[in-house]
Structures are given as C-alpha cells and as structure tokens.
MARBA-3410 file (N, C-alpha, C, O; in Angstrom, 1 decimal):
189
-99.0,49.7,-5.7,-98.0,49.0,-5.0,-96.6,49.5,-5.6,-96.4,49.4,-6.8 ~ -95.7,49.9,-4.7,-94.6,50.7,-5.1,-93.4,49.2,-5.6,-93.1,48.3,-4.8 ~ -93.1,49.3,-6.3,-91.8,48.3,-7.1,-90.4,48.6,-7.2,-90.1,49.8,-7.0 ~ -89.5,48.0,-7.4,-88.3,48.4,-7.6,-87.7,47.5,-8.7,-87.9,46.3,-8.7 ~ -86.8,48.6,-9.8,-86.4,48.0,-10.6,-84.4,46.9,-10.0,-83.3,47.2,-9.4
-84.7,46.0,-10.3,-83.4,45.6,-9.8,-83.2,44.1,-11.5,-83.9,43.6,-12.4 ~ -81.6,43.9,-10.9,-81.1,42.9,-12.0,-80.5,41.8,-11.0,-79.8,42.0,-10.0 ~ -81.0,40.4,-11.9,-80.3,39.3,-11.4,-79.9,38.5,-12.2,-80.7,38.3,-13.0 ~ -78.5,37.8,-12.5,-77.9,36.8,-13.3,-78.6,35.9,-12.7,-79.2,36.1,-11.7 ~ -78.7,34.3,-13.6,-79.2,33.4,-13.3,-78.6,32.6,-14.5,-78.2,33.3,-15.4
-78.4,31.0,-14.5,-78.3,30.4,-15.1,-79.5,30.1,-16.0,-80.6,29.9,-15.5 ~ -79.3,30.0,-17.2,-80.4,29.7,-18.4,-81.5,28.7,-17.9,-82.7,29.1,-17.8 ~ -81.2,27.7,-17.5,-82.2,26.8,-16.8,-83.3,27.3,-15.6,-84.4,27.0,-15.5 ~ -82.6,28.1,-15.0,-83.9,28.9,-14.0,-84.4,29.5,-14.9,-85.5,29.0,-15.1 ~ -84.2,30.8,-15.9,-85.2,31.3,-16.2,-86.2,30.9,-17.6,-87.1,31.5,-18.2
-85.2,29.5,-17.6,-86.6,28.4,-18.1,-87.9,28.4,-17.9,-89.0,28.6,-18.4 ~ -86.8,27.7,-15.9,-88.1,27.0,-15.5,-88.9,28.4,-14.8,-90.0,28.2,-14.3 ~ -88.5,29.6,-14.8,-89.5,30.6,-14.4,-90.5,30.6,-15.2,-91.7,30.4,-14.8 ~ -90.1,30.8,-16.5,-91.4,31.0,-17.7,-92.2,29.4,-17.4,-93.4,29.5,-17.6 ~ -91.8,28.4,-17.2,-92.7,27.1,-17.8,-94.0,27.3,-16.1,-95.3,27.4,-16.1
-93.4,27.3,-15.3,-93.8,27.3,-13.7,-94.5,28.5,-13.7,-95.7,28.5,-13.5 ~ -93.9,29.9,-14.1,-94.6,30.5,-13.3,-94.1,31.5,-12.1,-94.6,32.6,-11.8 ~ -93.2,30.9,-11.6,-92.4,31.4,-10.5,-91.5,30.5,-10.0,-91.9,29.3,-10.0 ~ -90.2,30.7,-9.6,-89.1,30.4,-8.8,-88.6,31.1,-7.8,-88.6,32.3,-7.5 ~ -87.6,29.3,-6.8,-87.0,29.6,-6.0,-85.8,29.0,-5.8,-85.6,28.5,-6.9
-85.1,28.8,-5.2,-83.7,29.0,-5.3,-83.4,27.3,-4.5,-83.6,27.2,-3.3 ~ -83.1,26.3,-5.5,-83.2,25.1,-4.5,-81.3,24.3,-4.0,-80.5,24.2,-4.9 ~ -81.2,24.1,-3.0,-80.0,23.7,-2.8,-79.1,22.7,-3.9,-77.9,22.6,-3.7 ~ -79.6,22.3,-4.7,-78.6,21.7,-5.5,-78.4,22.8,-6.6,-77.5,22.5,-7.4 ~ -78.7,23.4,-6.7,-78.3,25.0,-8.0,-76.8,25.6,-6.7,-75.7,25.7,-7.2
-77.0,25.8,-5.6,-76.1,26.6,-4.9,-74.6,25.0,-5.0,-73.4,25.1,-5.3 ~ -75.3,24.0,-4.5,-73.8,23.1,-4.8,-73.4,22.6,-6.4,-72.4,22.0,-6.6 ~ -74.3,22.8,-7.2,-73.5,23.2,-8.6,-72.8,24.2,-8.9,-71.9,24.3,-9.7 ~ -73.3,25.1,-8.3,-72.7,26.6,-8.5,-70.9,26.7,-8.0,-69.9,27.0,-8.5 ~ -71.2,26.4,-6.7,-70.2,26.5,-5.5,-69.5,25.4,-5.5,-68.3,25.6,-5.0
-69.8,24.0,-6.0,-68.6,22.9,-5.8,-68.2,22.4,-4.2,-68.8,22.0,-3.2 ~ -66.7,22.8,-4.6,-66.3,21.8,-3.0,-66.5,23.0,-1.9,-66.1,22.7,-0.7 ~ -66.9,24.4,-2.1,-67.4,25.2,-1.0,-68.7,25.7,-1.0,-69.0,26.8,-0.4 ~ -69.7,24.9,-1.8,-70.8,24.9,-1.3,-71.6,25.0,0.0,-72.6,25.7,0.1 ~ -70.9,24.2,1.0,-71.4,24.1,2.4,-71.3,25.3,2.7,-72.3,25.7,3.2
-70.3,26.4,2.6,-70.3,27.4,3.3,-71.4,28.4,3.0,-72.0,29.0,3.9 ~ -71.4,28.5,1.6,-72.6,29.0,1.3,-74.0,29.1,1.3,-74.7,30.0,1.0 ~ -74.2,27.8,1.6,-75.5,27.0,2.1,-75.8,27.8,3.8,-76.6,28.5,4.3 ~ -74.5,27.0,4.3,-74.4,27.5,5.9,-75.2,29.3,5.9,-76.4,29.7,6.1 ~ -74.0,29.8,5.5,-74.8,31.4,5.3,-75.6,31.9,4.8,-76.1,32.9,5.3
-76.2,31.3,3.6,-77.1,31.6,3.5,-78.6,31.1,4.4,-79.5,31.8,4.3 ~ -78.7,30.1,4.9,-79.7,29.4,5.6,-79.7,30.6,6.7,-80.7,31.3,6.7 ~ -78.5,31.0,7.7,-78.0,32.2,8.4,-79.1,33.2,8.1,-80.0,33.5,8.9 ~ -78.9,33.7,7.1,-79.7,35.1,6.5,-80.8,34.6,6.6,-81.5,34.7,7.7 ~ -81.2,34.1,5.4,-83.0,33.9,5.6,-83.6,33.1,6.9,-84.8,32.9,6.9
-82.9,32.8,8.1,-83.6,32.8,9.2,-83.8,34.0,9.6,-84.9,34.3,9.9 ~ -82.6,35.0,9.9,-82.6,36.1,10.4,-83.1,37.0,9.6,-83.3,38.1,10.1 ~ -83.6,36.8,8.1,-84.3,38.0,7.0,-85.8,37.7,7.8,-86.5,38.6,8.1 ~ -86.2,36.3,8.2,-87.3,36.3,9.0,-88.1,37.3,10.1,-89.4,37.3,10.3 ~ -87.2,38.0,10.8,-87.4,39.1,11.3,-87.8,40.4,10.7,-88.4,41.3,11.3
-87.3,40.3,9.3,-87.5,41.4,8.7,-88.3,41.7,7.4,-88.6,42.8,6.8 ~ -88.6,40.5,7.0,-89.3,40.5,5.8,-90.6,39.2,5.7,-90.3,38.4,6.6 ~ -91.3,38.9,5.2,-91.9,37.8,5.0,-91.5,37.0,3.9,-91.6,37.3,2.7 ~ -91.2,35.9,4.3,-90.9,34.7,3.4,-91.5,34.0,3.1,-92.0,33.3,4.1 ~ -91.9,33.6,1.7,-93.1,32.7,1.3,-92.4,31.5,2.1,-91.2,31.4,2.2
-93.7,30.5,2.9,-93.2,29.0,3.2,-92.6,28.0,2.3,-93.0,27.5,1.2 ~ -91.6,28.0,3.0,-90.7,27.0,2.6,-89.8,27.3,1.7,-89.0,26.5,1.3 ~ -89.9,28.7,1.3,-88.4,29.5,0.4,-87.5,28.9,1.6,-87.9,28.5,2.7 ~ -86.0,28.9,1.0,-84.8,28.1,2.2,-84.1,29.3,1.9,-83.7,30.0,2.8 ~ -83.6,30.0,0.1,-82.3,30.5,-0.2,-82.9,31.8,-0.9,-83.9,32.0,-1.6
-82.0,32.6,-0.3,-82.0,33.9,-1.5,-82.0,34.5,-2.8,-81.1,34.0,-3.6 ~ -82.5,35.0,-3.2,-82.2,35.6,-4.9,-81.5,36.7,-4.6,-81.9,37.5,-3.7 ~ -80.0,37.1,-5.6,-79.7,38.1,-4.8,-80.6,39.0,-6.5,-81.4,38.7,-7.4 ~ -79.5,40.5,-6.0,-80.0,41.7,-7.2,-78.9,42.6,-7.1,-78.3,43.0,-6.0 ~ -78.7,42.9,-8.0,-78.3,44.4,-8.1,-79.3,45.1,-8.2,-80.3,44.8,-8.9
-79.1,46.8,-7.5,-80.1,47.8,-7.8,-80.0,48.8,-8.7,-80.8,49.7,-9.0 ~ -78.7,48.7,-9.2,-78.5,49.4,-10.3,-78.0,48.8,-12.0,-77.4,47.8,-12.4 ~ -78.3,49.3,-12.4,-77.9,48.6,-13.9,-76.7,49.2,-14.3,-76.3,49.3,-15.5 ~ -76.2,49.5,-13.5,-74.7,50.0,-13.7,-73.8,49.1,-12.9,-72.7,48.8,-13.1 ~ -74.6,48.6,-12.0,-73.2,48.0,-11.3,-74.0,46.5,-11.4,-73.8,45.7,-10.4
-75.1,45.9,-12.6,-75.2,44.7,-12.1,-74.4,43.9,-13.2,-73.7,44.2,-14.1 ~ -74.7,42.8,-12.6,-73.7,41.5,-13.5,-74.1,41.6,-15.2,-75.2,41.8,-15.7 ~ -72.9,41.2,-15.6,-73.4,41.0,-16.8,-73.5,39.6,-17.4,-72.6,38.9,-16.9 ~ -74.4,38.9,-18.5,-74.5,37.6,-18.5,-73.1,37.3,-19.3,-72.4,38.0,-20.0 ~ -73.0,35.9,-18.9,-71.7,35.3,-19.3,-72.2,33.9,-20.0,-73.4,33.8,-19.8
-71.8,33.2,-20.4,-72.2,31.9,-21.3,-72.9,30.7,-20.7,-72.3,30.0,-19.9 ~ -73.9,30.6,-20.9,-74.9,30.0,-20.2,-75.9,30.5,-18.8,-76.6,29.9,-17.9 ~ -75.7,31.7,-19.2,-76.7,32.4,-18.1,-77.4,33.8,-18.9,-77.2,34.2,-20.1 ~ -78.2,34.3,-18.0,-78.7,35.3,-18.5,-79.1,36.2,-17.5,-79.1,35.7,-16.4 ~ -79.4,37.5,-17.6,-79.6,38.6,-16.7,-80.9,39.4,-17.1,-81.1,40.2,-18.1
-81.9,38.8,-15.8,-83.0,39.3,-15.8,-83.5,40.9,-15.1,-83.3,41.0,-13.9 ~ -83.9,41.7,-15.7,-84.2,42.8,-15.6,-85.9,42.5,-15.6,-86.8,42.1,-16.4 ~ -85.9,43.1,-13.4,-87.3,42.9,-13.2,-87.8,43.9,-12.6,-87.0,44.7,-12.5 ~ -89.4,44.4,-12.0,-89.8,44.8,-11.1,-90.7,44.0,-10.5,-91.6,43.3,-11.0 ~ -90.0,44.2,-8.8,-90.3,43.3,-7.8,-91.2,44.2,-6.8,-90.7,45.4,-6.6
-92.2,44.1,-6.2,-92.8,45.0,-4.9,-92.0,44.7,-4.2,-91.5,43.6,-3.9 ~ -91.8,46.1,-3.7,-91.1,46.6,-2.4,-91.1,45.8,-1.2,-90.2,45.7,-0.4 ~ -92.3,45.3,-1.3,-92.2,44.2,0.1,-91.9,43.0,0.4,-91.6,42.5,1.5 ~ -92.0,42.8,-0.8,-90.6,41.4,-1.3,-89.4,41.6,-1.4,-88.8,40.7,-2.0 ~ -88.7,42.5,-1.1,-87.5,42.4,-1.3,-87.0,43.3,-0.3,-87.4,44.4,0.0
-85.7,42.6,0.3,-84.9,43.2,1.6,-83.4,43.5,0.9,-82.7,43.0,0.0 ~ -83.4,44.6,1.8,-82.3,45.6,0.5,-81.3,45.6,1.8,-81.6,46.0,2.9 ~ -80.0,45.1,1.4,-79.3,45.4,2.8,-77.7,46.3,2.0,-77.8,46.5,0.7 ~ -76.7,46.7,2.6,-75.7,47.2,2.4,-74.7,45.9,2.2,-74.5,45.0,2.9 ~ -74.2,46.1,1.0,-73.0,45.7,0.7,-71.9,45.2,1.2,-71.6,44.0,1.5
-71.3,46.4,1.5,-70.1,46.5,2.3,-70.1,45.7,4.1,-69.2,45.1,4.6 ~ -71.3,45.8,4.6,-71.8,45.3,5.7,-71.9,43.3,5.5,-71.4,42.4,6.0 ~ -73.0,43.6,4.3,-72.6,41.9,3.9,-71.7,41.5,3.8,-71.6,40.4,4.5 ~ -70.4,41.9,2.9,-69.1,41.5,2.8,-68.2,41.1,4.2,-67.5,40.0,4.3 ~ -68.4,42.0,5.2,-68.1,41.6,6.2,-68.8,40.5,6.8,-68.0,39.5,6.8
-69.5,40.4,7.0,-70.5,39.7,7.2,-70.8,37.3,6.6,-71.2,36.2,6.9 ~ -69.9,38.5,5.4,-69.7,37.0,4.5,-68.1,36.2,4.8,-67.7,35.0,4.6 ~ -67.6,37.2,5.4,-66.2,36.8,5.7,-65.9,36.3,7.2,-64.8,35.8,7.6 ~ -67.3,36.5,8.2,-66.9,36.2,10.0,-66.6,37.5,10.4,-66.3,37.4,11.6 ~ -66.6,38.7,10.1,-66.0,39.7,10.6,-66.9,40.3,11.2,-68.1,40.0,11.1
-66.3,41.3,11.9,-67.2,42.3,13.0,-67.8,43.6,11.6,-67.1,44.0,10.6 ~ -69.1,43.8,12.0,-69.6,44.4,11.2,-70.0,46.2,11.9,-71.0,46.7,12.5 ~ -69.1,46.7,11.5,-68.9,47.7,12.5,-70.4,48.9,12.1,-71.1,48.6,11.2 ~ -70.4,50.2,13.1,-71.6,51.2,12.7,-70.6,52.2,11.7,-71.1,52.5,10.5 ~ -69.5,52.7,12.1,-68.8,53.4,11.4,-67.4,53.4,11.6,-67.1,52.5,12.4
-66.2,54.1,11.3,-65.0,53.8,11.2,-64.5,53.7,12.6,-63.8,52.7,12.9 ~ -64.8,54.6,13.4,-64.8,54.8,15.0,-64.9,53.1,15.6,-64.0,52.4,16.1 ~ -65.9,52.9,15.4,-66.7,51.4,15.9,-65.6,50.3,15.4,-65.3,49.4,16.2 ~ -65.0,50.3,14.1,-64.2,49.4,13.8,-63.2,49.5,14.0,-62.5,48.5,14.0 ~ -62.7,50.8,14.5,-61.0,50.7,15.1,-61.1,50.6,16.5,-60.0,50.6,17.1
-62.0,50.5,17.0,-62.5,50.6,18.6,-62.2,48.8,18.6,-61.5,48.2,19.3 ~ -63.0,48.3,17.5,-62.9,46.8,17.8,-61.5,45.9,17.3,-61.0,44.9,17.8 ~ -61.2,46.8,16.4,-59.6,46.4,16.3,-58.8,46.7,17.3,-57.9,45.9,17.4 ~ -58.8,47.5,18.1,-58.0,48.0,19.7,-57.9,46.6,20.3,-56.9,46.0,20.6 ~ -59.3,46.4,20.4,-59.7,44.8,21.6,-59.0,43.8,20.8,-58.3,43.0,21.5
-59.0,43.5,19.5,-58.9,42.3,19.2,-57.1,42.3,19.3,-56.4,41.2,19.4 ~ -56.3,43.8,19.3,-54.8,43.6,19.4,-54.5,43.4,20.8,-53.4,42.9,21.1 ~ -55.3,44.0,22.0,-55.6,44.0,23.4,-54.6,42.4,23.6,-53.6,42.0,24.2 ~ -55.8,41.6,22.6,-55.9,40.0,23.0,-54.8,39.4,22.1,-54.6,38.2,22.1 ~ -54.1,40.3,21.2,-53.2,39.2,20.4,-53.9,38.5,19.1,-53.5,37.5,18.4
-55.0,39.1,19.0,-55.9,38.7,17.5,-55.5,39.2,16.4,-55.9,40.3,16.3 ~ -54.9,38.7,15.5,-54.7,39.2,15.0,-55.4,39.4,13.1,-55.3,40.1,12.1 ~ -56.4,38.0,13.7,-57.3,37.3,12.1,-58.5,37.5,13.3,-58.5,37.0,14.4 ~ -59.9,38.5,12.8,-60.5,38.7,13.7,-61.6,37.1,13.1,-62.4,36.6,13.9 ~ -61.5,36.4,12.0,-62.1,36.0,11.4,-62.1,34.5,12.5,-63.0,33.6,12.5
-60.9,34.4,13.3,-60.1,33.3,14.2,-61.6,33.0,15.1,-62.2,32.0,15.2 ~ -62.0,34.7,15.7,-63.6,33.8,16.6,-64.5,33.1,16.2,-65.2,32.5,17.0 ~ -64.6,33.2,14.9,-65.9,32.5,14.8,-65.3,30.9,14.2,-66.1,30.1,13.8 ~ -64.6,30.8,14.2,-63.8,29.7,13.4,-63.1,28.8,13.8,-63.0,27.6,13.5 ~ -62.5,29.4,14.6,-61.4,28.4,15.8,-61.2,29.1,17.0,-60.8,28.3,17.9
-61.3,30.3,17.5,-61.2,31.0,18.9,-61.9,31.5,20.0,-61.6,32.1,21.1 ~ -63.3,31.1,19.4,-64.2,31.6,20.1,-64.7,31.3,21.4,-65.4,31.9,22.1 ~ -64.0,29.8,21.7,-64.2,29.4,23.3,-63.4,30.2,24.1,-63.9,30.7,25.1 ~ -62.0,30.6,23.8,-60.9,31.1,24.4,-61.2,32.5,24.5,-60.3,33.0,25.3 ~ -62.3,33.6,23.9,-62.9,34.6,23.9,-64.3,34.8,23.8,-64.7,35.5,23.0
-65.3,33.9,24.9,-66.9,33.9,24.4,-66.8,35.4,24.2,-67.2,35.8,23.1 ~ -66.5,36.2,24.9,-67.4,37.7,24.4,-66.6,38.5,24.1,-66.6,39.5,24.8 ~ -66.1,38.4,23.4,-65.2,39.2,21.8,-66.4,38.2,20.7,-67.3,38.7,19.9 ~ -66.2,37.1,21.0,-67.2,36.3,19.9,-68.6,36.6,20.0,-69.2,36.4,18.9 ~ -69.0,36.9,20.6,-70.6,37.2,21.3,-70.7,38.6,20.3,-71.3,38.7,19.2
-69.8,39.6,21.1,-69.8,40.8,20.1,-70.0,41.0,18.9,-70.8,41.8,18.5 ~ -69.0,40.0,17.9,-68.2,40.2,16.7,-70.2,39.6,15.8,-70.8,40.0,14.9 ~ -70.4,38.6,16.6,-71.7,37.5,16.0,-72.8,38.6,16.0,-73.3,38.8,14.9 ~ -73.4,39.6,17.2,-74.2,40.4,17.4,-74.1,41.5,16.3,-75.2,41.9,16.1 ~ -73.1,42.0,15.7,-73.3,43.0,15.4,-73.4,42.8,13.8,-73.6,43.6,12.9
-73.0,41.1,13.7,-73.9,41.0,12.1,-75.5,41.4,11.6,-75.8,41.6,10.5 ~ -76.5,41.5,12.9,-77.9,42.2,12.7,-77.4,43.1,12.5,-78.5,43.7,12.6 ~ -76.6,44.2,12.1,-76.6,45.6,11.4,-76.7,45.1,9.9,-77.0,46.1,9.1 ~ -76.6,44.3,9.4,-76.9,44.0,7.7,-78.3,44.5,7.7,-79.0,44.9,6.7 ~ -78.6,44.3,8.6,-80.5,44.2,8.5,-81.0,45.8,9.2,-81.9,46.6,8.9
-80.1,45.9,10.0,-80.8,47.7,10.7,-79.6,48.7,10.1,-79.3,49.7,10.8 ~ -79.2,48.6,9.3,-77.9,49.2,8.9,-78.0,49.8,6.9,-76.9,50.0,6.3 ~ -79.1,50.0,6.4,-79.6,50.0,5.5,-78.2,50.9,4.0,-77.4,51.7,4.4 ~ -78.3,50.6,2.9,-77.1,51.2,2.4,-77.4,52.6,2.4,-78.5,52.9,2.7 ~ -76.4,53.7,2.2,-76.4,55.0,2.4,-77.6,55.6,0.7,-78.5,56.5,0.7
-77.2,54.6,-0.2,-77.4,54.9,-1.3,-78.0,53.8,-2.1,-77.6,52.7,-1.7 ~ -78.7,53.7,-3.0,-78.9,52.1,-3.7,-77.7,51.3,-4.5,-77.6,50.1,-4.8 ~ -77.0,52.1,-4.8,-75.6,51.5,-6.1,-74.5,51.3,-4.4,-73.3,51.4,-4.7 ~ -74.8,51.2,-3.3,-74.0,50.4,-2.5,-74.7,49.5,-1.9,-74.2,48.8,-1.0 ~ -76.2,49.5,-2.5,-76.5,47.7,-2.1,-76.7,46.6,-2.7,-76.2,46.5,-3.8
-77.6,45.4,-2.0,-78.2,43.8,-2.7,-79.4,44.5,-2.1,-79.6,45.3,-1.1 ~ -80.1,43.9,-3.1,-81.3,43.5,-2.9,-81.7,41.8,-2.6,-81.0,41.0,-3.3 ~ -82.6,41.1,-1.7,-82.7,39.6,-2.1,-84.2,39.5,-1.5,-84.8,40.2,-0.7 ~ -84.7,38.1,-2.5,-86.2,38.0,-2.4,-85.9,36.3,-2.3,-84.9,35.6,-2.6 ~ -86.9,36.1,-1.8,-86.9,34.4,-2.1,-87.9,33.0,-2.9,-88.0,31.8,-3.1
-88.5,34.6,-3.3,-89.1,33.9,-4.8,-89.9,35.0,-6.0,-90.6,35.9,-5.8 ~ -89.4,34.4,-7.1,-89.3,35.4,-8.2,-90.6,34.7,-9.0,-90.9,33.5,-9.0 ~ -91.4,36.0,-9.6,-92.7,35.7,-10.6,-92.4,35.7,-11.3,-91.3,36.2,-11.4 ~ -93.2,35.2,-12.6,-92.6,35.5,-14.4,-92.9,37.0,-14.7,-92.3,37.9,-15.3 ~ -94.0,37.2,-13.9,-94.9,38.6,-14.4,-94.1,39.8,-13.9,-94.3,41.0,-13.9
-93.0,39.0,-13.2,-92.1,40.9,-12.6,-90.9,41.1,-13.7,-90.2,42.1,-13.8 ~ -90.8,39.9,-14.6,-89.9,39.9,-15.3,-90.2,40.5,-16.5,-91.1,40.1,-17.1 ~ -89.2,41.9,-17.1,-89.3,43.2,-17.9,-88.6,43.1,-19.2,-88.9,43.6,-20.3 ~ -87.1,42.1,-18.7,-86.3,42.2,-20.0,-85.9,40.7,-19.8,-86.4,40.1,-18.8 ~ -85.1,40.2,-20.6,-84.2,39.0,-20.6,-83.4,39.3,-21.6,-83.7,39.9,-22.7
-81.6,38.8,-20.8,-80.5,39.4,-21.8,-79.7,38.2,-21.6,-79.4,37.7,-20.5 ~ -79.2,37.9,-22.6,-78.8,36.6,-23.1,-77.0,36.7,-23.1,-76.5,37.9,-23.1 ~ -76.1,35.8,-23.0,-74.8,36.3,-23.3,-74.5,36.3,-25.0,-75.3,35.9,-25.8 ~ -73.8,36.6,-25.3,-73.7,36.6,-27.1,-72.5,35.5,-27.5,-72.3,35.4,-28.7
END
C-alpha cells in the first residue's frame, strides 16, 4: 500500500490522546478553543469540505472535521509551546491532497478560478456589475446576483478536481489519524 510522508501540528493533548486511544479525530470543541470568537466560521467550512471531500474520498463514519498536513518538511509548521509536530505515513487513500492557493480562495468566498485567463474573465463581470469585494456574493449580495453567486459557489469544486501542480503547493487532509502511521514526534523547546 503506497503511503505518503506528510506533517501535522497538533496541540500536546491530541497526540496524547492518539497514543492512549489508538487513533484520532478532530472533535468540535478543539476547533472553538482553537478559533475563539471565529470559530463558527471555521466550523461552517469546514463541515463544507468534508461533505464535499465525500465525493472524493471515504470518510470513516462519523469523522465531522479535517486533519490538515503539510507535504513537505520544508514548508510544514513548526511546533510552538504547547503543541507538537507529528511526522507520519498515511495511505494514500486516506488522504485528499488539494491545492493551496485554490483553498485559500476558497477559504476567503472567492471565485476559484482554472487559470489567470479564468480569473480576469471573472473580474471583468464582477466590475460589469459594480462589484467590487467579490467576497460581497456570498455574504451579503447574492440575491441581487443569483448567477454571479451560482458561478463564484460552483467553481469552489475545483479544490477537489484541480489538484496542486506540485506537492510543496499543497494540504493534504484525513479525518482520522492512527498511532501506527505516526514516525516521529517533535516537541517545542
């Protein structure tokens, strides 16, 4: 079974309770301690994803939230005080590798374009209309434009058909992590 090395920060207490359990998953009160008074949004989007990762990957029942990764050890987090960064191998089939740059938009309301062409094409329409915050459709403008909004919503499935060029411009995310994929543990100092 083909694997991939990837890294994830976590707070010390998950990779407690990895070792005591066995395996983890990512439960909604870790994301509103994390996140605070914009928790909801993150919750919101992520719930977003892993319905739509549904199409694309298999999700153990009842995973809700993502784990993310970096794919490279060059560009992953490093631990900070009270967390740690686990260096794992995960099977390939657990884990859905999307582009970055795609997410980012993606995480912001924006149109998630195919290439530069695509995004200035969609910037044209949005100045057509006097838009000038494309982020306005999904947020407050979207009755006054159903299909600019229709558009802008549809073309977030390219996170998922839109794969990174390279691995050090993607995430990786799974929605539940074994002890036995776990390689290293790195502590902050």
């Amino acid at each position: 079974m083909k694997t991939i090395t990837c890294w994830t920060r976590q707070v010390t207490a998950m990779a407690e309770e990895l070792k005591a359990d066995g395996a983890f998953r990512v439960k909604e009160e870790y994301i509103r301690m994390k996140n605070d008074n914009i928790a909801y949004y993150y919750l919101d989007l992520y719930r977003w994803y892993t319905n739509k990762s549904r199409e694309y990957i298999e999700i153990p029942e009842g995973a809700q939230f993502p784990i993310w990764f970096s794919l490279t050890e060059e560009y992953r987090l490093q631990p900070t005080p009270g967390t740690v960064v686990l260096k794992m191998e995960i099977p390939r089939d657990k884990l859905l590798i999307i582009d970055s740059e795609k997410w980012d938009y993606r995480g912001n309301n924006m149109y998630v374009p195919k290439d530069k062409a695509d995004r200035e094409a969609f910037e044209q329409k949005l100045s057509k209309y006097g838009i000038g915050d494309e982020t306005a459709l999904v947020e407050q403008l979207g009755n006054f434009y159903p299909m600019l909004k229709k558009e802008l919503v549809a073309s977030w499935e390219r996170i998922f058909t839109m794969p990174p060029s390279d691995l050090e411009k993607g995430f990786a995310t799974c929605w539940e992590l074994k002890q036995d994929w776990v390689k290293e543990v790195t502590v902050s100092e």
